[in-house]
matplotlib code that plots the C-alpha trace (Angstrom):
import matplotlib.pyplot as plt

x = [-0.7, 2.9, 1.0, -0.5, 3.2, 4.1, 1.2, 2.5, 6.0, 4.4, 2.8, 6.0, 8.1, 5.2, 4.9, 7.2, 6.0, 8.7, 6.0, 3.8, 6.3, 7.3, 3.8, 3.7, 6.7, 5.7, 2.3, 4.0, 6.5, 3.7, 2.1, 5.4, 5.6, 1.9, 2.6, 5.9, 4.1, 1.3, 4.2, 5.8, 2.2, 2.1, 5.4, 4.2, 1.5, 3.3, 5.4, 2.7, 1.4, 4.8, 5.5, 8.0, 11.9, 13.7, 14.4, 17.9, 17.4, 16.0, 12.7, 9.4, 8.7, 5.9, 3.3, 3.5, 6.9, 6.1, 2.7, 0.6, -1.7, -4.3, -5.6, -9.1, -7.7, -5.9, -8.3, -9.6, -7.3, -4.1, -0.4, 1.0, 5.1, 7.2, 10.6, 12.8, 10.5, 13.6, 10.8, 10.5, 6.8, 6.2, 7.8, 5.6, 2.3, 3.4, 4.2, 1.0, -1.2, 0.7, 2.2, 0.1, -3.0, -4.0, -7.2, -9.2, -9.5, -5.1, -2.9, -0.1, 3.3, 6.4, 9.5, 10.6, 12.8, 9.8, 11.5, 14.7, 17.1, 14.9, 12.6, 9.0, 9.5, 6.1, 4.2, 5.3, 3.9, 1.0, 0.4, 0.8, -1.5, -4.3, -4.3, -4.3, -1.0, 1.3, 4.8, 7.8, 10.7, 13.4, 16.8, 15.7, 12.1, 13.6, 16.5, 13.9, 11.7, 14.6, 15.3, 11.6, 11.4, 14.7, 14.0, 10.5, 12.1, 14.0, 11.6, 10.2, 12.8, 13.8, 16.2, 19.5, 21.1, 19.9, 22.3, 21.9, 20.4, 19.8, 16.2, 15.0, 12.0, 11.0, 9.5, 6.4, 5.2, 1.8, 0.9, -0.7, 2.4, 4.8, 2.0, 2.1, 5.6, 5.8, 3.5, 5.7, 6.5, 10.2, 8.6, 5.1, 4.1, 1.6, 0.7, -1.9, 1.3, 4.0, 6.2, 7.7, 8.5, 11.8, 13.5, 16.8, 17.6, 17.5, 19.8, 19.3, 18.6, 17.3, 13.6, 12.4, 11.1, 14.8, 16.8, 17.9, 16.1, 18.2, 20.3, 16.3, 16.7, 20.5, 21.9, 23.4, 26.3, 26.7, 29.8, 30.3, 30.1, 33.2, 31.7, 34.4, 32.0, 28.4, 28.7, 30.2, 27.2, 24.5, 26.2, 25.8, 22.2, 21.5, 22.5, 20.4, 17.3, 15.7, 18.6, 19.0, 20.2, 22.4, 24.0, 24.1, 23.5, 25.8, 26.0, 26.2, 25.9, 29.1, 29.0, 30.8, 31.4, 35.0, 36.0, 34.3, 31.1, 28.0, 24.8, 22.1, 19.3, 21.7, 21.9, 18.3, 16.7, 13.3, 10.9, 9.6, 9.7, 11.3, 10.8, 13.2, 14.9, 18.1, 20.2, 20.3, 23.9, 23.0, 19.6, 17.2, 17.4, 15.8, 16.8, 15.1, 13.6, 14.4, 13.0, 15.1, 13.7, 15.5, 16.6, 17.8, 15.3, 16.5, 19.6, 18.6, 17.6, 14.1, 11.3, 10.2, 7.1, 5.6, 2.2, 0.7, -2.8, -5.7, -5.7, -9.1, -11.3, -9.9, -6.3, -3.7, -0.2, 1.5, 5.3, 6.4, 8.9, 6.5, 7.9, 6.8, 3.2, 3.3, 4.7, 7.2, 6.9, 9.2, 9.2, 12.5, 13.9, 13.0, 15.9, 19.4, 18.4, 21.7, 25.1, 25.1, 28.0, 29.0, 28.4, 25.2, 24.3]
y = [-37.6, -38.4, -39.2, -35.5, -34.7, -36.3, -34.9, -31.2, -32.6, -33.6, -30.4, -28.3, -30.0, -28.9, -25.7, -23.3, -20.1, -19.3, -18.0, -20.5, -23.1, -21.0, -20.8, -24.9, -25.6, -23.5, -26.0, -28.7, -28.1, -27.2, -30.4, -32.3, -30.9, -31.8, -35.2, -35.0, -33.8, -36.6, -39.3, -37.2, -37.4, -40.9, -41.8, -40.3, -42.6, -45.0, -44.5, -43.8, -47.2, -48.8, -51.2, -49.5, -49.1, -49.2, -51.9, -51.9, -49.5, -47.3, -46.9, -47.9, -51.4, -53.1, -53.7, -57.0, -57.9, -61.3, -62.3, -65.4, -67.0, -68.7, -72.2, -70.6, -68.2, -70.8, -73.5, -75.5, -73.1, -73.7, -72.0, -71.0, -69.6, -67.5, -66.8, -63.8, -61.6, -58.9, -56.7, -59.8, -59.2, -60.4, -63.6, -63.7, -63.4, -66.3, -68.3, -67.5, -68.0, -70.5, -72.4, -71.9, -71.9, -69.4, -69.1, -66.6, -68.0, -69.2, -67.8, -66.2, -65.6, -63.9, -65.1, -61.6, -59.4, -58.6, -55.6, -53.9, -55.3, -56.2, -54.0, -53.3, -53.4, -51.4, -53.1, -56.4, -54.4, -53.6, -57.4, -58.4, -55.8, -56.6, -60.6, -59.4, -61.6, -61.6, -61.0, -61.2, -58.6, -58.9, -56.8, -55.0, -54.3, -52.6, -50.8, -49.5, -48.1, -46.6, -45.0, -43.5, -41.7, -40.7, -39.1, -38.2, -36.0, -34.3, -33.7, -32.0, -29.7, -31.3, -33.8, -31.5, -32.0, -35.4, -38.1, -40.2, -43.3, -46.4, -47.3, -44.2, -46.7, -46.0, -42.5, -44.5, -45.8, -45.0, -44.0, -47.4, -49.2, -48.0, -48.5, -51.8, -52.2, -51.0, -53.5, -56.6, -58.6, -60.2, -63.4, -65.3, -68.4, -70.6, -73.2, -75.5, -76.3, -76.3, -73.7, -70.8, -67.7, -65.8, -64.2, -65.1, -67.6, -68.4, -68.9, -72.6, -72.6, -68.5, -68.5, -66.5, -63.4, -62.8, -63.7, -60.6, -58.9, -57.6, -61.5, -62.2, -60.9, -61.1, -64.3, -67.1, -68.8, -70.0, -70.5, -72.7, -70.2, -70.0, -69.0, -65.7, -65.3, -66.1, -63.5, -61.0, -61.4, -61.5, -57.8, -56.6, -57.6, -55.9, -52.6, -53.1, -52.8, -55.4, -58.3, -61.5, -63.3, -65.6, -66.2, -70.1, -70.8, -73.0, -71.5, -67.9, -65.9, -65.1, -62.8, -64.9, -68.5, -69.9, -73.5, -73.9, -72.2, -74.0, -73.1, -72.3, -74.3, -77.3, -77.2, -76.0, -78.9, -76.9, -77.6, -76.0, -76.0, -72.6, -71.5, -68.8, -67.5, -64.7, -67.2, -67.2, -68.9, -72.0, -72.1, -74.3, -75.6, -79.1, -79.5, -81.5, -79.2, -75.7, -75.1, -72.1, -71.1, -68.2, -69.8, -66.6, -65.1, -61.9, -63.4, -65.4, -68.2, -69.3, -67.8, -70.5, -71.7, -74.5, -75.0, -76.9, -78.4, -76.8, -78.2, -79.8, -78.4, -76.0, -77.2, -79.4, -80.3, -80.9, -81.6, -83.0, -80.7, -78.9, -80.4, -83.6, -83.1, -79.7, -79.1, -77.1, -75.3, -72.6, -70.3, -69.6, -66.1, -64.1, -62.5, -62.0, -58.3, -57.7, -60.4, -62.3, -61.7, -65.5, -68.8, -69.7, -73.5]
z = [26.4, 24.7, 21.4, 21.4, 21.5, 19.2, 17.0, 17.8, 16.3, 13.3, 12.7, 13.6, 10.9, 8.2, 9.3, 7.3, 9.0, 11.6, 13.8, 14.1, 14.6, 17.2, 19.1, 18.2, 20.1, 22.7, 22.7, 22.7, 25.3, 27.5, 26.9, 27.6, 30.9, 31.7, 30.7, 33.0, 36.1, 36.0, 35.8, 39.1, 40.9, 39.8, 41.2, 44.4, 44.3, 44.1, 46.7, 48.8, 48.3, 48.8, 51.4, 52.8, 52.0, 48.6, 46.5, 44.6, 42.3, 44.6, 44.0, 46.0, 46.7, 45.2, 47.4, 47.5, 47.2, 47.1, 45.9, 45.6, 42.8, 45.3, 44.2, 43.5, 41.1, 39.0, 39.4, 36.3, 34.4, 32.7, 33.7, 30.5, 32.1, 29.3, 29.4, 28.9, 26.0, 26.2, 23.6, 21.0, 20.2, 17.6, 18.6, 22.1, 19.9, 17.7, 20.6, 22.4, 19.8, 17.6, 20.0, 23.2, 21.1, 24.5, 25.8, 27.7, 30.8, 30.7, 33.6, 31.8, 34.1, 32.9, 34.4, 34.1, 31.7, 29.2, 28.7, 26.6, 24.1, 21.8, 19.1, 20.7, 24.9, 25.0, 22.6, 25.5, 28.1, 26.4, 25.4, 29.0, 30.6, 27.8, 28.5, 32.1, 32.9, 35.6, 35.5, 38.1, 38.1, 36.1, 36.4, 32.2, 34.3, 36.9, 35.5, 32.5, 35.3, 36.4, 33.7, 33.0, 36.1, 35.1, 32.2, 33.5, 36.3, 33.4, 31.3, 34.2, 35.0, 38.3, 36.8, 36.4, 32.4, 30.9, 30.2, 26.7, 27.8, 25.1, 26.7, 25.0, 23.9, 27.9, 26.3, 24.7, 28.3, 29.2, 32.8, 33.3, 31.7, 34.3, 37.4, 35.7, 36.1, 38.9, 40.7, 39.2, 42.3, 43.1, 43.3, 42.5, 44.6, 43.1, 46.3, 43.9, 41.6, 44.8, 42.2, 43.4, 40.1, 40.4, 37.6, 38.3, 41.4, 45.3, 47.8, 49.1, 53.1, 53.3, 53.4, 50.7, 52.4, 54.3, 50.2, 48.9, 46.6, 43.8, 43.9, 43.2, 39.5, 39.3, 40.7, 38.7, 40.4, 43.9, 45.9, 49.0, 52.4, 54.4, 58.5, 57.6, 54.4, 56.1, 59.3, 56.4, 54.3, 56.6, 58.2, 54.7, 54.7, 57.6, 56.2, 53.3, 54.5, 51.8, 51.5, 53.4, 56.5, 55.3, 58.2, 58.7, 55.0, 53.0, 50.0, 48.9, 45.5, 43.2, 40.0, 37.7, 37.4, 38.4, 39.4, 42.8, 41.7, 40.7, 39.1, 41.7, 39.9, 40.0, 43.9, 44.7, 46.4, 47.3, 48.9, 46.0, 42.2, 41.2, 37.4, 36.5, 33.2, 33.1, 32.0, 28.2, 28.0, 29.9, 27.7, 28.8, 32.2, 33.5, 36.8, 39.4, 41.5, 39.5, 35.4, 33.9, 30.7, 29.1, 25.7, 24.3, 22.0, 21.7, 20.7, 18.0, 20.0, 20.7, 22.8, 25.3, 27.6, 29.8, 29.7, 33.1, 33.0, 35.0, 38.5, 38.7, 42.1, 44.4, 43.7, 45.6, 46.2, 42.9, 44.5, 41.0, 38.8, 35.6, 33.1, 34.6, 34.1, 31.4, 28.2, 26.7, 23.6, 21.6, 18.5, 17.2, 17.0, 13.6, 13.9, 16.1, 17.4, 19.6, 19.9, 23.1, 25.0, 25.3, 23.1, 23.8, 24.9]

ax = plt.figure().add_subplot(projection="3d")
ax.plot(x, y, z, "-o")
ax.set_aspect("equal")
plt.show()
């Protein structure tokens, strides 16, 4: 429906006759706010499909916030897990096919952040959908979604005076794009493999369905919990709706790093494998029981994956760390599409 729009633009600017530019604009106005009021009735979809509550950028839940790859869907099939695509297509599809050498029948899983920064976000989301990948929520996902039904709810006159906002790209979403999205769970647990997907990190000791959900796609540093510090936390949880009881857990999440801090990956101890990117300044993580692979493409770094070999039968235990029994492969950046905000490792 936006392309049509985009047509009637076209046709305005060639038009000389004041007139019929006139009844054109009128066209495509009109056609604007169709397109508008299907994203609103999709967006109350959506929310009458939610599982309840708001997540924390206030929209519906996904239903299922936390989702599971069975060990019959990924049996005899390989686990091919990118990191942060931040929009670099053209640098996903080299990987993929280059690197990868994907096949049909591959399980593709995005640690998150597919989205934003970088040149062609939709032409990402597009890619993913067609492969028919999976995908966990990254902070860019979210706060791009955000943004859409932002600007959708302007465009259809419910939205008060729009604000400029620099994920315009969010404009050239399909319907199915955003439902897409939309249904990106905070987490993806993949039993056969014993690995657990988050785009950003875990609180160690908080099983995952009580951790809070935007530190899901947000956290990087953890601090040792004073008892002042735990019964604080886990009060704020409470009044969340959707965060955690961290009551009686040793560590807790910080925003910055400072000299008592340590990186969450580097204290994870499972009982699972957690892959995970958001972390572009540490690069590539290796850690025992955690895998981080955001190396920074977007940046000017590289554009990372693991590949894990099919699990033969029905699947099985596989307690050992992914880069144990996969292997990693890269494409480096083609470019440096926007300066990282720190030296990057």
């Amino acid at each position: 429906m936006f392309s049509r729009f985009q047509r009637f633009v076209s046709r305005i600017i060639r038009d000389s006759k004041p007139q019929a530019k006139s009844q054109r604009q009128q066209n495509a106005q009109r056609d604007l706010s169709c397109h508008a009021v299907a994203v609103e009735r999709s967006l109350d979809e959506l929310k009458s499909r939610a599982e309840g509550g708001e997540g924390p950028n206030g929209m519906p839940l996904p239903n299922p916030i936390h989702a599971e790859l069975t060990p019959q869907e990924v049996a005899g099939r390989r686990i091919i897990l990118v990191g942060d695509v931040h929009g670099c297509y053209d640098e996903l599809v080299l990987l993929l096919d280059q690197e990868c050498r994907r096949q049909p029948d591959d399980v593709v899983i995005f640690v998150g952040d597919l989205v934003n920064k970088g040149p062609k976000s939709p032409e990402v989301v597009a890619l993913a959908r067609d492969i028919g990948a999976y995908a966990v929520r990254g902070n860019h996902d979210d706060s791009s979604l955000a943004s859409y039904y932002k600007w959708a709810n302007y465009r259809s006159g419910k939205g008060g005076k729009q604000k400029p906002d620099k994920r315009e790209w969010v404009q050239q979403l399909t319907e199915q794009d955003v439902e897409w999205l939309h249904g990106l769970p905070f987490s993806l647990r993949i039993p056969s493999h014993n690995l657990l997907v988050v785009h950003a990190g875990l609180v160690p000791g908080i099983p995952l369905e009580q951790q809070d959900l935007g530190q899901l796609y947000t956290m990087r540093f953890l601090e040792q919990a004073t008892a002042k510090r735990k019964k604080s936390s886990s009060k704020r949880s409470l009044r969340s709706g959707y965060g955690s009881d961290s009551d009686g857990a040793d560590w807790e999440p910080v925003g910055s790093a400072n000299d008592e801090t340590e990186l969450w990956g580097k204290v994870w101890d499972g009982p699972e494998h957690v892959v995970f990117g958001h972390d572009a300044m540490r690069g590539l993580q290796l850690r025992r029981k955690a895998t981080g692979l955001d190396t920074g493409c977007v940046y000017g770094g590289r554009l990372t994956a693991i590949i894990l070999p099919p699990v033969v039968g029905d699947g099985g235990s596989r307690p050992s760390a992914p880069v144990g029994h996969g292997m990693l492969v890269s494409v480096k950046a083609l470019k440096e599409y926007e300066k990282a905000k720190g030296k990057m490792r």
